[in-house]
C-alpha positions as CSV (number, residue, x, y, z in Angstrom):
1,X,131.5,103.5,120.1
2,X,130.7,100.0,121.3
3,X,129.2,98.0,117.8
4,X,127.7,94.4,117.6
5,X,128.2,93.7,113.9
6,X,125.7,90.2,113.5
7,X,127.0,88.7,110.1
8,X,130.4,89.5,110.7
9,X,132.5,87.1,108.5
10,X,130.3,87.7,105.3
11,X,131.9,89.2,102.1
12,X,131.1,92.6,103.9
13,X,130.9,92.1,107.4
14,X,134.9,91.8,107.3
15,X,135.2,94.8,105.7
16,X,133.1,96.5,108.3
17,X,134.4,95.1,111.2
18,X,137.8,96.2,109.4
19,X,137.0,99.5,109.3
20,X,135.1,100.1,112.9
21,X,138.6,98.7,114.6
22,X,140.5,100.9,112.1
23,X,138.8,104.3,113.4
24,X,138.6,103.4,117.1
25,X,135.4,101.6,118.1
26,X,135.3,98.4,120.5
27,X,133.5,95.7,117.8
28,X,131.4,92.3,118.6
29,X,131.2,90.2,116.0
30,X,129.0,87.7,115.7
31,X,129.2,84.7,113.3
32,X,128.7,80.8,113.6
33,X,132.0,80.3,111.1
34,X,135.1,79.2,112.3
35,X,137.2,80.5,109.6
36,X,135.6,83.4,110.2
37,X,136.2,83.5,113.6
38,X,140.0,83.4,113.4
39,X,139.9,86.1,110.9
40,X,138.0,88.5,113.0
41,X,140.0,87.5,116.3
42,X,143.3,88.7,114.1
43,X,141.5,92.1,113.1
44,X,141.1,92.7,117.3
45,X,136.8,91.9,117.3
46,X,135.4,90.2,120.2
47,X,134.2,87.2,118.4
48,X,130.6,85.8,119.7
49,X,129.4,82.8,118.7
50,X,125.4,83.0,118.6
51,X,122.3,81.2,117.1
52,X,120.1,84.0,115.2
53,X,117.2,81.6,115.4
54,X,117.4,81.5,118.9
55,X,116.0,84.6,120.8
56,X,117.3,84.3,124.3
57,X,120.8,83.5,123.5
58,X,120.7,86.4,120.9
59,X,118.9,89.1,123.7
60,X,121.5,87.5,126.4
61,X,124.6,88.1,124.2
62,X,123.8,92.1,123.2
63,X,122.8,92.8,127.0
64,X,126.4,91.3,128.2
65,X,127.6,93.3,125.5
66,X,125.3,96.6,125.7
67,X,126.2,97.8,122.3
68,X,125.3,101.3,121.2
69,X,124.8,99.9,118.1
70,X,124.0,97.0,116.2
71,X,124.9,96.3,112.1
72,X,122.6,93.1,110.7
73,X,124.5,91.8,108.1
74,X,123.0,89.1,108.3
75,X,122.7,86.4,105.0
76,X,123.0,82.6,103.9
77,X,124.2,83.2,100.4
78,X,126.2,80.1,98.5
79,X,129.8,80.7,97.6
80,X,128.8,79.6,94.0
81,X,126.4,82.1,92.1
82,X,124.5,78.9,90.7
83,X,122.9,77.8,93.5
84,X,121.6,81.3,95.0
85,X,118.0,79.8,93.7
86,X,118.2,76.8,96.1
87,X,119.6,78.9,99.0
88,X,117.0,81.9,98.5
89,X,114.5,79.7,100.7
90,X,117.4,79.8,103.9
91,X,118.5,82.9,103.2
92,X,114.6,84.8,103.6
93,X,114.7,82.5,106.6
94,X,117.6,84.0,108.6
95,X,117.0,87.7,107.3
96,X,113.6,87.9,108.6
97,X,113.2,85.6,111.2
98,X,116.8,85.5,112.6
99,X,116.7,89.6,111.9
100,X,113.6,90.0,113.5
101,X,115.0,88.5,116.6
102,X,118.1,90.5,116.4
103,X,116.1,94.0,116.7
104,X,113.6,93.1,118.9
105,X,116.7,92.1,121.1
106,X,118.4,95.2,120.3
107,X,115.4,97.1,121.4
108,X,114.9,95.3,124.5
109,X,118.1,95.7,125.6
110,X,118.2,99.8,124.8
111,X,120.7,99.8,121.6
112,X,120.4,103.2,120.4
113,X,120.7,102.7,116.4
114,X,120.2,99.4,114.2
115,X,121.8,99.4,110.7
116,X,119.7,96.8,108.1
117,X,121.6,95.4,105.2
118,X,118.8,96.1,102.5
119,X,119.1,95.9,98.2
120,X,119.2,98.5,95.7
121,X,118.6,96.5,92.9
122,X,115.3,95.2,93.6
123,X,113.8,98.8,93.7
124,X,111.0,100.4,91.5
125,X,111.9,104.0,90.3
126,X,108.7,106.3,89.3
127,X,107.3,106.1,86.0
128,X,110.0,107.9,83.4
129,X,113.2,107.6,85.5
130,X,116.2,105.1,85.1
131,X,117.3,104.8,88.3
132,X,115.9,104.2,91.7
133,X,116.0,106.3,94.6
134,X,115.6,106.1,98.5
135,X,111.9,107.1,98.2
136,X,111.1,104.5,95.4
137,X,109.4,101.5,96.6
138,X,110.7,97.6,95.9
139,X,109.7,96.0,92.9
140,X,107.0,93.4,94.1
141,X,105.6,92.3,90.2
142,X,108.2,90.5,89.1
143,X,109.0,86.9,88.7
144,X,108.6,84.5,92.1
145,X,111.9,84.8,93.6
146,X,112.6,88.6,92.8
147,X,109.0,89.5,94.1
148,X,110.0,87.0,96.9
149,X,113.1,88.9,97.8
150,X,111.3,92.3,97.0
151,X,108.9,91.3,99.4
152,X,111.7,90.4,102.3
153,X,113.7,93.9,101.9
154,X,109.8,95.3,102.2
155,X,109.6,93.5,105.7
156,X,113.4,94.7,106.9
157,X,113.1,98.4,106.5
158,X,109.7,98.2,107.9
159,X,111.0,96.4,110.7
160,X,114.2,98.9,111.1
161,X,111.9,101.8,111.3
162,X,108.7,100.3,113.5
163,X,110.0,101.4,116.9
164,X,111.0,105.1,118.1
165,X,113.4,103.5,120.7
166,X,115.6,102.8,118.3
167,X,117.2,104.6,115.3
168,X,117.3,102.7,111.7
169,X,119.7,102.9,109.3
170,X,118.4,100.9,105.8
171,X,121.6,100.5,103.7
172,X,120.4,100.0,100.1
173,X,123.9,98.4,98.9
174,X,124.1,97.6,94.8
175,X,126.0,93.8,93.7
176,X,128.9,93.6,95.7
177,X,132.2,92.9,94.1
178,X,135.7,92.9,95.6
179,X,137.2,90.1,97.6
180,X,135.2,87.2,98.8
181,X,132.2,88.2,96.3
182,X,131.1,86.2,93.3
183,X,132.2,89.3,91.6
184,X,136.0,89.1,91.4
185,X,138.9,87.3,90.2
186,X,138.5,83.6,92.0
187,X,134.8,84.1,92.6
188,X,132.4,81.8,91.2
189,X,130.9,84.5,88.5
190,X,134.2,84.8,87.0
191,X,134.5,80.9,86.9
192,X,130.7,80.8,85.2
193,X,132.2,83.5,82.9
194,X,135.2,81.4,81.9
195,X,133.2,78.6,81.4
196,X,130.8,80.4,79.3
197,X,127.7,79.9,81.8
198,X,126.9,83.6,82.5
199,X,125.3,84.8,79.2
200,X,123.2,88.2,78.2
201,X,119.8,86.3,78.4
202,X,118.0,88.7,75.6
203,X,118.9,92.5,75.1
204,X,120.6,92.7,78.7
205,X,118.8,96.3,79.0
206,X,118.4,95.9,82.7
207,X,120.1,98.6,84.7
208,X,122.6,97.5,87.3
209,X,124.2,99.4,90.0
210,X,127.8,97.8,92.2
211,X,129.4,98.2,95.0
212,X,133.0,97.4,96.6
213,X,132.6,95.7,99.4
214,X,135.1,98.1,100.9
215,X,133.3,101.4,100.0
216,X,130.2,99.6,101.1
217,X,131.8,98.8,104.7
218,X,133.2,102.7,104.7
219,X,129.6,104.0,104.2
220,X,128.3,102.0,106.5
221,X,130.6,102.9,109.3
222,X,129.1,106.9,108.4
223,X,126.1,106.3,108.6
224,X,126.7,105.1,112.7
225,X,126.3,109.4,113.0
226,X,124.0,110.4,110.2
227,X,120.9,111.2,110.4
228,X,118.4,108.1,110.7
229,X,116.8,106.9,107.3
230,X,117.3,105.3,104.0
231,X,120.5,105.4,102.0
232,X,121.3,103.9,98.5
233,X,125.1,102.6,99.2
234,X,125.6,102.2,95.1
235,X,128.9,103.4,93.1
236,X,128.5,106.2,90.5
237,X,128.5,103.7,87.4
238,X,124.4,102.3,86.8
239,X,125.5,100.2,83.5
240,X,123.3,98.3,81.2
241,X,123.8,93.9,81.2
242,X,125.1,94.6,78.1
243,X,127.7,96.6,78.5
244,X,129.1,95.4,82.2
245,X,129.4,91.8,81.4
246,X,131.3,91.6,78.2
247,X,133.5,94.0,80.3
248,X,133.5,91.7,83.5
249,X,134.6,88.8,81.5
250,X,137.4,90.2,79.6
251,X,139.1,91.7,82.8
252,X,138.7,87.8,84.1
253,X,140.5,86.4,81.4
254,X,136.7,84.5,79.7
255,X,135.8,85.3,76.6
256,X,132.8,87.3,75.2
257,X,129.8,86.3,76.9
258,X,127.6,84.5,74.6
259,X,123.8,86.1,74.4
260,X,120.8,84.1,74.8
261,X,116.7,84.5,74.1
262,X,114.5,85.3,77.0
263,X,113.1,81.5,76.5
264,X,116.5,80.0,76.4
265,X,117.3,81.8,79.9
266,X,114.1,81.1,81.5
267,X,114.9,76.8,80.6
268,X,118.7,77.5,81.8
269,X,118.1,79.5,84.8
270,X,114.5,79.9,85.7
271,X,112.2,82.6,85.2
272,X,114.2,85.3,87.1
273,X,117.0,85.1,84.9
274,X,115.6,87.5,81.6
275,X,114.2,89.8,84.3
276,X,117.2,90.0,86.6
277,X,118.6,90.6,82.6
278,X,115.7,93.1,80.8
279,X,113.9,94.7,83.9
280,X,115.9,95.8,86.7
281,X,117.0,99.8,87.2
282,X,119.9,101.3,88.8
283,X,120.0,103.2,91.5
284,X,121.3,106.9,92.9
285,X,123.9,107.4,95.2
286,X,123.2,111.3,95.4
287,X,121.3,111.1,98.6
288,X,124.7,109.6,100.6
289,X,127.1,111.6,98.6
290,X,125.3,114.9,99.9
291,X,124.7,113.6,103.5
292,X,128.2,112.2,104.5
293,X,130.4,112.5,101.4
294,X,130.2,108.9,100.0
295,X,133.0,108.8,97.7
296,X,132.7,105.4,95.9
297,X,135.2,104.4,93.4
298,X,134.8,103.8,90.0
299,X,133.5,100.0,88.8
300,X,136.5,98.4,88.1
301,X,136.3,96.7,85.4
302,X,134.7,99.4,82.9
303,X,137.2,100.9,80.5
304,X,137.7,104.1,80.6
């Protein structure tokens, strides 16, 4: 199958590109990095370099190309966890503008299936459950940048489902972890750890679901011939704040995290720190386990 993966050098657009080469499609990858571009040029991707911003270039590129599908990945997220507040603003920018010109593109130029990076930590489960599902909607009353981002993943599946020319794919992934992630060894979470900046801001109740970035690129290469729809792309371990990041920092070397009030969080971090901390569910994985046999490994860092 012929692919245009947009977002190609991100901690999983390598992954994916990795994986599309490794069972036999022809991949396009587009990305604006350099480093990026020498690393997908050694996997054997047709490396495109492509403004997202900029309509005609984008619709010119997939119609030399004529992809059969097209994998936004697209995202301006900071290499250090810190300063995802100041890059939220950019980051909204290129999903939904920069997105929105990618599928209309991709529509105009007759791709047959458009797979949307979405979040499955931002969602709402009904009343009396603890984890989210792919029929739960996105947790808009929350503090300003969750509702924010809520809001944004709201827009994108609309977006990937508004037009029957084309089939959407939303990928609900969890937190990535794995190389190039905040979420391992050298990334900056582990540093914040270390340096005792990532505390339990009050109970740390909230729910979390992860992901590997390579079980998340392995899903999404199955879902190129599933049936169109929403999937949650999550591993089989929704853990409380509480227990995960005490257990993240010891397998990085830090020590204990140290736990915080609400209040203290709020001055440290902003307001989105005690919900991302108290108020956030999980999410289900059962819905991509049944349809294409998403086997997800275990989050690494829990002790068994």
């Amino acid at each position: 199958m012929k692919v245009f993966v947009a977002g190609a050098s991100g901690a999983v657009g390598i992954p994916i590109v990795k994986e599309l080469i490794k069972q036999g499609n022809e991949v396009s990858a587009m990305t604006r990095s350099e480093r990026g571009t020498q690393q997908l040029q050694t996997l054997g991707a047709k490396v495109m370099s492509i403004d997202a911003f900029d309509y005609k270039q984008v619709k010119e590129s997939l119609q030399q190309v004529a992809p059969e599908a097209v994998i936004d990945m697209l995202t301006f997220l900071p290499k250090n966890l810190a300063d995802m507040p100041k890059a939220f603003p950019g980051d909204r920018k290129l999903r939904l503008e920069g997105g929105g010109h990618l599928f209309a593109a991709s529509v105009a130029s007759g791709v047959s299936r458009y797979l949307q990076q979405s979040c499955g930590f931002w969602i709402k489960p009904k009343s009396g459950e603890h984890l989210g599902t792919e029929d739960d909607p996105f947790e808009l009353q929350a503090t300003p940048n969750i509702a924010s981002g809520s809001d944004m993943y709201r827009q994108v599946e609309e977006r990937v489902f508004s037009d029957p020319k084309i089939e959407g794919i939303a990928l609900r992934f969890g937190f990535f972890y794995g190389p190039g992630t905040w979420y391992t060894e050298d990334g900056s979470a582990a540093e914040m750890a270390r340096q005792q900046h990532l505390p339990i801001v009050g109970k740390g109740s909230a729910v979390n679901s992860f992901v590997h970035v390579d079980d998340a690129a392995k899903a999404t290469v199955a879902t190129l011939t599933v049936e169109p729809g929403v999937y949650d792309i999550v591993d089989d371990d929704p853990v409380a704040v509480s227990t995960w990041l005490p257990a993240f920092a010891a397998s990085v070397g830090a020590p204990p995290p140290p736990q915080i009030s609400e209040e203290a969080g709020a001055a440290a971090a902003g307001p989105d720190a005690a919900f991302y901390h108290n108020n956030l569910s999980g999410a289900s994985n059962a819905k991509a386990k049944k349809i294409f046999g998403f086997e997800p490994r275990p989050l690494e860092w829990l002790k068994r």
